[in-house]
C-alpha positions as CSV (number, residue, x, y, z in Angstrom):
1,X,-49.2,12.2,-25.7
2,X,-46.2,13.8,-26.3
3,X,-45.2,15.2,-23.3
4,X,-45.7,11.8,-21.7
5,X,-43.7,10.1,-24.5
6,X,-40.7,12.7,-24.1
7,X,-41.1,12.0,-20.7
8,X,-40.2,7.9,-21.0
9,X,-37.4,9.0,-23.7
10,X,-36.0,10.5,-21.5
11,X,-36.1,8.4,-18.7
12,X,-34.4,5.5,-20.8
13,X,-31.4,7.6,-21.8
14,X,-31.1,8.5,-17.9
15,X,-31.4,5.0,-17.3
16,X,-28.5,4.2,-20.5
17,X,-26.4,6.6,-19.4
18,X,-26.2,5.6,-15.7
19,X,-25.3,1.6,-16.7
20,X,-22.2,2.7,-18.9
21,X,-19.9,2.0,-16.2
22,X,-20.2,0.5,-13.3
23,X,-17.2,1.0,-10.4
24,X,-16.4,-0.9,-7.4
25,X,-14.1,0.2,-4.3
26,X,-12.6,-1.6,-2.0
27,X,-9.8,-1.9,0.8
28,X,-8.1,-4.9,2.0
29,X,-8.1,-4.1,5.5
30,X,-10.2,-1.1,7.6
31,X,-7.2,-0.3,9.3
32,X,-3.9,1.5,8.5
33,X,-0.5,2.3,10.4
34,X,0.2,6.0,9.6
35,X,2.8,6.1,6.1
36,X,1.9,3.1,5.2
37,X,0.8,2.2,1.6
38,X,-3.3,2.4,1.7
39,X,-3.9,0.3,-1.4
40,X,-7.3,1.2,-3.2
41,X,-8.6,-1.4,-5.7
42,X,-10.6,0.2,-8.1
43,X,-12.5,-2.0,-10.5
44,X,-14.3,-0.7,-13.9
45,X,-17.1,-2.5,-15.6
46,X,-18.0,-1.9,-19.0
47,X,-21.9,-2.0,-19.4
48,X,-21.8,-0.2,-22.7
49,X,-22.6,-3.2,-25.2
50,X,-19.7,-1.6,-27.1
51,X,-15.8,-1.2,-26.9
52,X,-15.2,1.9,-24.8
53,X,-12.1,4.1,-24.1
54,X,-11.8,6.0,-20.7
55,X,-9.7,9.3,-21.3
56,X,-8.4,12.7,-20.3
57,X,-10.2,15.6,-21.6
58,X,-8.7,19.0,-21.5
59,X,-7.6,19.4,-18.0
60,X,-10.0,16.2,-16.4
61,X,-8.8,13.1,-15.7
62,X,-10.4,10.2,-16.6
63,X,-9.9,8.5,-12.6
64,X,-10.1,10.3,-9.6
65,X,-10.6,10.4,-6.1
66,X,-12.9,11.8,-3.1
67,X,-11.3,11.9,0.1
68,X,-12.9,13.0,3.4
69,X,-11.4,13.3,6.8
70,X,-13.0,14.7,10.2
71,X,-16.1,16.7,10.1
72,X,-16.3,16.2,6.4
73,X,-13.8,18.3,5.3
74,X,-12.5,17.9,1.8
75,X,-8.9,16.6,1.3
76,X,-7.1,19.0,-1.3
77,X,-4.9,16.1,-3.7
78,X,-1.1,16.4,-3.4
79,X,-0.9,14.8,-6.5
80,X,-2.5,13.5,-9.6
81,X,-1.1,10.3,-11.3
82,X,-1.5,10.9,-15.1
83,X,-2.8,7.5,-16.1
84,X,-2.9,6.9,-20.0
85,X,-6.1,6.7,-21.8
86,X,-7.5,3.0,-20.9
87,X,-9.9,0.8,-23.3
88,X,-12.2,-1.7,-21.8
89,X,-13.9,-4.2,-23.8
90,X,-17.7,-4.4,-23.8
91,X,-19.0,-6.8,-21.2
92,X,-15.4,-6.5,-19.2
93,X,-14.3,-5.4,-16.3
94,X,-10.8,-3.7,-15.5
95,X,-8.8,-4.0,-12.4
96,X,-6.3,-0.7,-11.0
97,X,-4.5,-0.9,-7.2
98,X,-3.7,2.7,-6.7
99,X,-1.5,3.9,-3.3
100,X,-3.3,7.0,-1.9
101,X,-1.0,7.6,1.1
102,X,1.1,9.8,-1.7
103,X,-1.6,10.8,-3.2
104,X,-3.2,13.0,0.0
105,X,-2.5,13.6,3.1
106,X,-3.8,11.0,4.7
107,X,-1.2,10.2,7.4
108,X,-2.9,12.2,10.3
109,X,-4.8,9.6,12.9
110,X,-8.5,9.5,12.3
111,X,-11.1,8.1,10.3
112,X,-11.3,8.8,6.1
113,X,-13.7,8.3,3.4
114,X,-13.3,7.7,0.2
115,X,-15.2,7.4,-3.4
116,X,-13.8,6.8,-6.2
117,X,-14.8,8.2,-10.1
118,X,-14.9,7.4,-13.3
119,X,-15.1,10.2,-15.8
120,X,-16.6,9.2,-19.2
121,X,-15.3,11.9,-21.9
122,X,-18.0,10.5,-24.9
123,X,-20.8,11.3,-22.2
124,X,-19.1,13.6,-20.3
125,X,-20.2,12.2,-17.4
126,X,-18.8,10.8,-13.9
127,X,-20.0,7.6,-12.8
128,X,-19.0,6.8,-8.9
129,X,-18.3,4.1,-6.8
130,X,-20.0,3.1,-3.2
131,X,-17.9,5.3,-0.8
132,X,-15.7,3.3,1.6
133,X,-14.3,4.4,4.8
134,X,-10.4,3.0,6.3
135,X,-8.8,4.1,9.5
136,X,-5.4,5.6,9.8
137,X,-4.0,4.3,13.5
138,X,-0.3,4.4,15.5
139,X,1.3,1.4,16.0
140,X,3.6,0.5,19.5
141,X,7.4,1.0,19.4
142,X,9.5,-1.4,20.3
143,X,13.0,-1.0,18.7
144,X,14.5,2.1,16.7
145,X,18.1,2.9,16.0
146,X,19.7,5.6,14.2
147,X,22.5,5.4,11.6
148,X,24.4,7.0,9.0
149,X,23.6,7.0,5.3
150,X,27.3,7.2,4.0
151,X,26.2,8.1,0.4
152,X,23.5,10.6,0.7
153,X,24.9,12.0,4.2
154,X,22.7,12.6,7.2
155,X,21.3,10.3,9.0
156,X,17.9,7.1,8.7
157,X,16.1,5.9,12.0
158,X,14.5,2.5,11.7
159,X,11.9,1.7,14.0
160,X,9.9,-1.2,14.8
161,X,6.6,-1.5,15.6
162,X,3.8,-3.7,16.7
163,X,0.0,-3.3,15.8
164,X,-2.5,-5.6,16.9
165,X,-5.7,-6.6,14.7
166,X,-8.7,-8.0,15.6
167,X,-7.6,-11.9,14.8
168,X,-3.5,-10.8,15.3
169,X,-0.8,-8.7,15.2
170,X,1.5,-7.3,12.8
171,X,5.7,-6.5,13.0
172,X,6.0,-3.0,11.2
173,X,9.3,-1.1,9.5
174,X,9.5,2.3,9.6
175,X,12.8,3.9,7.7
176,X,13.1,8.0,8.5
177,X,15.1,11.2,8.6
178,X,13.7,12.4,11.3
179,X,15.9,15.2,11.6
180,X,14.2,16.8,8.1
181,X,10.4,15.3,8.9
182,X,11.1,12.6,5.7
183,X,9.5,9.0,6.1
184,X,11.0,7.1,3.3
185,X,8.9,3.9,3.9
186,X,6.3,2.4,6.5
187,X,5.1,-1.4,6.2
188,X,4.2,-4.7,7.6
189,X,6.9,-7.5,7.9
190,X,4.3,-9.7,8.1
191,X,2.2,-11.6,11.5
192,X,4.1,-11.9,14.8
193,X,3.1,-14.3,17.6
194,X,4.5,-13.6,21.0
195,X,6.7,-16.6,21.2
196,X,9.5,-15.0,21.1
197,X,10.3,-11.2,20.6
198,X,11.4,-9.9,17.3
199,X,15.4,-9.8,16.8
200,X,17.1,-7.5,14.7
201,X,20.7,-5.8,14.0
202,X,22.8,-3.6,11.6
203,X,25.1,-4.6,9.2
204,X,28.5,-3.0,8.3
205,X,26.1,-1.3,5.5
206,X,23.8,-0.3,7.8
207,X,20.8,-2.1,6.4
208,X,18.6,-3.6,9.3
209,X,17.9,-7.8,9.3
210,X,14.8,-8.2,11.3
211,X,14.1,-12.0,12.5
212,X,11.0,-12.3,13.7
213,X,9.0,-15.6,15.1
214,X,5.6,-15.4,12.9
215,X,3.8,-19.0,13.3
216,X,4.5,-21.8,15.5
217,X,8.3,-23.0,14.5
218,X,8.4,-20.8,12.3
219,X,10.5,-17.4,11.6
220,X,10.8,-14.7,9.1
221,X,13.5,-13.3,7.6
222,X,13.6,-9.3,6.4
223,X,16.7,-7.2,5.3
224,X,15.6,-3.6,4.9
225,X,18.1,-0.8,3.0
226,X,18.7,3.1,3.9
227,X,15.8,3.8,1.1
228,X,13.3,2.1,3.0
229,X,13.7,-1.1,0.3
230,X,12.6,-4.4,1.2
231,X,15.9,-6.1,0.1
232,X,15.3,-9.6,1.1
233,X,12.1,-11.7,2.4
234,X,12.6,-15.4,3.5
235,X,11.3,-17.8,5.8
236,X,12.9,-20.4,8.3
237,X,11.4,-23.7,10.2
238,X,12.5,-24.5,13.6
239,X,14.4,-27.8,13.5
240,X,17.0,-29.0,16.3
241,X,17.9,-25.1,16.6
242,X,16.2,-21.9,17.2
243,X,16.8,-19.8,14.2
244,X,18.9,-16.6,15.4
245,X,20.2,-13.4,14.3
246,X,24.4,-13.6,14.2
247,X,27.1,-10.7,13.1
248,X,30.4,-11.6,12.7
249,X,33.7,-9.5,13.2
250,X,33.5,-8.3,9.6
251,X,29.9,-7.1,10.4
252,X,28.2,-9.2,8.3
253,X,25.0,-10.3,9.6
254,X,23.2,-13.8,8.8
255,X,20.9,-16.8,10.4
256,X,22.5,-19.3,11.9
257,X,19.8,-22.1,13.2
258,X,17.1,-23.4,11.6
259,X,16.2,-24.4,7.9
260,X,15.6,-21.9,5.3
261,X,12.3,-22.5,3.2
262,X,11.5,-20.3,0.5
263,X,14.6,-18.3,-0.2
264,X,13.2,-14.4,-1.7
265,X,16.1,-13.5,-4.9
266,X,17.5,-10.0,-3.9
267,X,16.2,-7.0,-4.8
268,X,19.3,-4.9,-4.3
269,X,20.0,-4.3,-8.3
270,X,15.9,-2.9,-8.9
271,X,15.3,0.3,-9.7
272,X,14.0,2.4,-6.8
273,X,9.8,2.2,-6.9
274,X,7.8,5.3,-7.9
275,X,6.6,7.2,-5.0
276,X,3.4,6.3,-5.6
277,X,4.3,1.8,-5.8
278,X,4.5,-0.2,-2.7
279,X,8.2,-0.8,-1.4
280,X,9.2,-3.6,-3.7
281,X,9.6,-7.2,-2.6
282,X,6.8,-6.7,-0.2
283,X,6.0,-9.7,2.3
284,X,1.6,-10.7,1.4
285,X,-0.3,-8.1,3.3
286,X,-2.0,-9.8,6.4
């Protein structure tokens, strides 16, 4: 009888132990341009029945990633994020959105998977989430010009690019030094329908002002710095006039046309994001 009732003691500590934590992966979309944030949202459950605190211990991080690419080979991190120590109440769950794109090298086309972990210090003990798999894919040029960047020197290419998804397509930003293999900033400006094509010009500061036709009548409005910042995100309803990108002699560039609807307030005075954030000011991901 003992045996048997070790046994069972056992198997209900096992079975304790594994409902601590539960953790939950997911991805907003399957697919990815190459340098753009990939955006993991990793929710924590506490199934404890008590207040518990999720920490480092000696050199092991509480969170942590698994990242696979072709022929299940093992990404190496480029980085760890130090997180601080993070208490969940019992019965509660705990929402993180983490960028991986600087966190592993993850900007080579294929397919990747990834599973996210929990590591619980007072059990010393991972708990893991359901792997999930995203796609990292090119996107189709359609505009790039190069320009000076008077107060760092050299030079930033932006470049425009179109990616179709299954239901539509996107208008992406790409600022770069190409010259020194640096890509300061990849993202969507948001959904484009082929009304019309996108416009876009530089200013006497050399930011770029993208105008771009993304639903029926109506156009959005993107100024994007030499950092790869998204300094400006508005919208604009077709009314008598076609909304259009104008520069003037002083090379100032505006919209003339149209009726401005939700004016975005500048983002030129933030401090610059953490390598790890999204660009700030972000248009909704599609």
């Amino acid at each position: 009888m003992i045996r048997p009732l070790l046994f069972l003691a056992l198997f209900f500590v096992a079975v304790s132990a594994e409902g601590q934590i539960q953790v939950e992966l997911k991805f907003k979309r399957l697919q990815y341009i190459a340098y753009e944030p990939v955006i993991a949202t990793v929710t924590i459950t506490n199934l404890a029945g008590r207040e518990i605190e999720l920490r480092d211990d000696n050199e092991q991080h509480w969170y942590g990633f698994e990242v696979t690419a072709k022929e299940g080979r093992t990404l190496v991190p480029i980085l760890q994020r130090d997180e601080p120590p993070l208490k969940i109440a019992a019965g509660t769950s705990v929402t993180r959105k983490i960028n991986l794109t600087p966190l592993f090298p993850i900007t080579d086309l294929g397919v990747y998977h990834v599973r996210a972990n929990v590591f619980f210090a007072d059990l010393n003990k991972f708990f893991y989430a359901r792997a999930k798999v995203f796609e990292v894919t090119t996107a189709r040029p359609i505009w790039r010009r190069t320009v000076g960047d008077p107060a760092n020197g050299g030079v930033r290419t932006y470049s425009l690019m179109t990616n179709r998804f299954p239901d539509h397509t996107s208008l992406y930003v790409r600022v770069e030094d190409q010259e020194n293999s640096l890509v300061y900033a990849t993202f969507s400006l948001g959904r484009l329908i082929s009304f019309d094509e996108p416009h876009a010009e530089i200013d006497r500061d050399n930011q770029l002002h993208v105008l771009q036709c993304s639903a029926p009548r109506i156009w959005s409005y993107s100024v994007v710095g030499l950092d790869g910042r998204l300094l400006k995100h508005t919208t604009y309803s077709q009314t008598r006039s076609t909304p259009r990108l104008r520069r003037t002699p002083e090379g100032t560039v505006a919209v003339s046309g149209g009726t401005q609807d939700v004016p975005a307030p500048p983002a030129a005075q933030r401090a610059l994001p953490k390598l790890s954030d999204r660009p700030a000011n972000l248009p909704p991901e599609d």
